[in-house]
C-alpha atoms as an extended CHARMM CRD file, in Angstrom:
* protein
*
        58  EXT
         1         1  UNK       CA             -2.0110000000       13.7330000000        2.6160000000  PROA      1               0.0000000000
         2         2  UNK       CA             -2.7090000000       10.9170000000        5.2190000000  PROA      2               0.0000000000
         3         3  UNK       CA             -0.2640000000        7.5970000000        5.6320000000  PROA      3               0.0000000000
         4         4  UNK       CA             -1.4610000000        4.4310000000        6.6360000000  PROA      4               0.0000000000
         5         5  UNK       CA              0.3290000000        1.1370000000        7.1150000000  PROA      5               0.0000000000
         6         6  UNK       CA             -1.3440000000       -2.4360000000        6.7340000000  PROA      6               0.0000000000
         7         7  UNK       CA             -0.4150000000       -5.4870000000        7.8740000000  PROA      7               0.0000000000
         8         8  UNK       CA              0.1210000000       -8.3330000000        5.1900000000  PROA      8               0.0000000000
         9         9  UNK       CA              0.3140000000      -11.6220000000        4.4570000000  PROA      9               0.0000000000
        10        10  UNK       CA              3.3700000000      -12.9780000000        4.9250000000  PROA      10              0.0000000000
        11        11  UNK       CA              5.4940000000      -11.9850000000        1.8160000000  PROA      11              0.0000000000
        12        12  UNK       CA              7.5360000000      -14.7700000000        0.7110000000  PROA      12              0.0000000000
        13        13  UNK       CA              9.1110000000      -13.1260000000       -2.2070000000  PROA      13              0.0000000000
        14        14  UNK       CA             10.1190000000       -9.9200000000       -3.5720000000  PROA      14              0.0000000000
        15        15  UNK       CA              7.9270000000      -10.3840000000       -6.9190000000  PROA      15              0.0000000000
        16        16  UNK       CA              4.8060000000      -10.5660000000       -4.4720000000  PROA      16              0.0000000000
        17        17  UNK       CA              5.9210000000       -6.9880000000       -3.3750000000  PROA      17              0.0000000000
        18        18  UNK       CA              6.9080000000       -5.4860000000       -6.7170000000  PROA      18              0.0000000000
        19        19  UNK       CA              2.9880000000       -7.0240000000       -7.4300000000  PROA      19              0.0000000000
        20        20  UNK       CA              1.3230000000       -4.9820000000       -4.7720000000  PROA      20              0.0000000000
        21        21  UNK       CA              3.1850000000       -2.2510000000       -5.2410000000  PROA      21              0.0000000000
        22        22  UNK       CA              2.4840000000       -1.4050000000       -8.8820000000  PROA      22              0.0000000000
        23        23  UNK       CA             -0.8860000000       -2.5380000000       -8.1610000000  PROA      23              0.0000000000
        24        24  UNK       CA             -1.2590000000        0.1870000000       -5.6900000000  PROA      24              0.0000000000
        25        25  UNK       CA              0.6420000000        2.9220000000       -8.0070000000  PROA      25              0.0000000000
        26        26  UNK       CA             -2.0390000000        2.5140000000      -10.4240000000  PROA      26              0.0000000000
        27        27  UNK       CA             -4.9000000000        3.9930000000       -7.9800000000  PROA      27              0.0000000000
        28        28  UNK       CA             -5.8700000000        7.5160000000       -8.4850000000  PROA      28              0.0000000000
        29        29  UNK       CA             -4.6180000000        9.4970000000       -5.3220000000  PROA      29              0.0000000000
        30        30  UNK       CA             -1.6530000000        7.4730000000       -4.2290000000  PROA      30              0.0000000000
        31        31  UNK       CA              1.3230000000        9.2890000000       -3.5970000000  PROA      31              0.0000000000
        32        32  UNK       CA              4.0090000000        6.9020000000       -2.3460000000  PROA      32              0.0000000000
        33        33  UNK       CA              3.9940000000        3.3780000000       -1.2400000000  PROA      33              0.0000000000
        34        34  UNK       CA              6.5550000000        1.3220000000        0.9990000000  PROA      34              0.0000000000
        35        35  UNK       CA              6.5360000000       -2.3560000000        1.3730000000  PROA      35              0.0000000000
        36        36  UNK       CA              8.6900000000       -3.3840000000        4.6810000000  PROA      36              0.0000000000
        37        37  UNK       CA              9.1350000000       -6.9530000000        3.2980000000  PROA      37              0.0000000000
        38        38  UNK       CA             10.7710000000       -8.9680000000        6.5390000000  PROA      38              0.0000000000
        39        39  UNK       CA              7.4800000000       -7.0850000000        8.8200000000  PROA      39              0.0000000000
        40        40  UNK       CA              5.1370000000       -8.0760000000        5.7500000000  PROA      40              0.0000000000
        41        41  UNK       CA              3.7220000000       -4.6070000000        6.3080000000  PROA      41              0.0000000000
        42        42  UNK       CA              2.7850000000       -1.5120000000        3.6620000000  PROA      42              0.0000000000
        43        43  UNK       CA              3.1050000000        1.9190000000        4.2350000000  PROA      43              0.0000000000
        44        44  UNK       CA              0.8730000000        4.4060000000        1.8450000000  PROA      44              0.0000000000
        45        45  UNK       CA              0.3900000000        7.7470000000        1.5820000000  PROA      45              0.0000000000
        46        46  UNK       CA             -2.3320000000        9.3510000000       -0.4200000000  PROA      46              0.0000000000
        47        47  UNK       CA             -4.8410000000       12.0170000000       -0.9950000000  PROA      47              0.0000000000
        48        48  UNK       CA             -7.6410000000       11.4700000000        1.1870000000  PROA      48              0.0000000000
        49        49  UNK       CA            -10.0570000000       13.8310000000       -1.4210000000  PROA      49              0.0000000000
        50        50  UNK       CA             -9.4110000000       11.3420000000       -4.0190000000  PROA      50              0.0000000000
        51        51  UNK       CA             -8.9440000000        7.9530000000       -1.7500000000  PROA      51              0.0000000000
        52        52  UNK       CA            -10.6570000000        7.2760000000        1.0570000000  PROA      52              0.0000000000
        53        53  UNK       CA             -9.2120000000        4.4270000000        4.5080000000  PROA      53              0.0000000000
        54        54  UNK       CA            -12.9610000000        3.0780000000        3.9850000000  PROA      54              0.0000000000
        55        55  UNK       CA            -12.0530000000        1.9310000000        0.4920000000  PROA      55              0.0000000000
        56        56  UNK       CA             -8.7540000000        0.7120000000        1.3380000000  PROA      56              0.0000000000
        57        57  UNK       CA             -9.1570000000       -1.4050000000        4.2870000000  PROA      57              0.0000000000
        58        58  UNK       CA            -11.6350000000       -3.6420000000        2.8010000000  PROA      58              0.0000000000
């Protein structure tokens, strides 16, 4: 498993998260996903044989 955290937009509303999270959730690989909504940051862990950081921080 590998975690990563990304900086975001700034989130101006918890339907924006609840977006990106089951957005996320719906990728092969992904194991959990955190959204800190007052840092506007996400925190993901996944399987790095199924997803790869190249794909993800594009």
């Amino acid at each position: 498993m590998t975690t990563i955290t990304f900086q975001l937009e700034k989130l101006t509303c918890p339907s924006c998260m609840q977006k990106i999270i089951d957005n996320v959730n719906e990728l092969t690989g992904i194991e959990t996903i955190k959204i800190l909504f007052d840092r506007s940051k996400a925190r993901v862990v996944f399987e790095d044989n199924k997803i790869s950081k190249k794909r993800n921080s594009s």
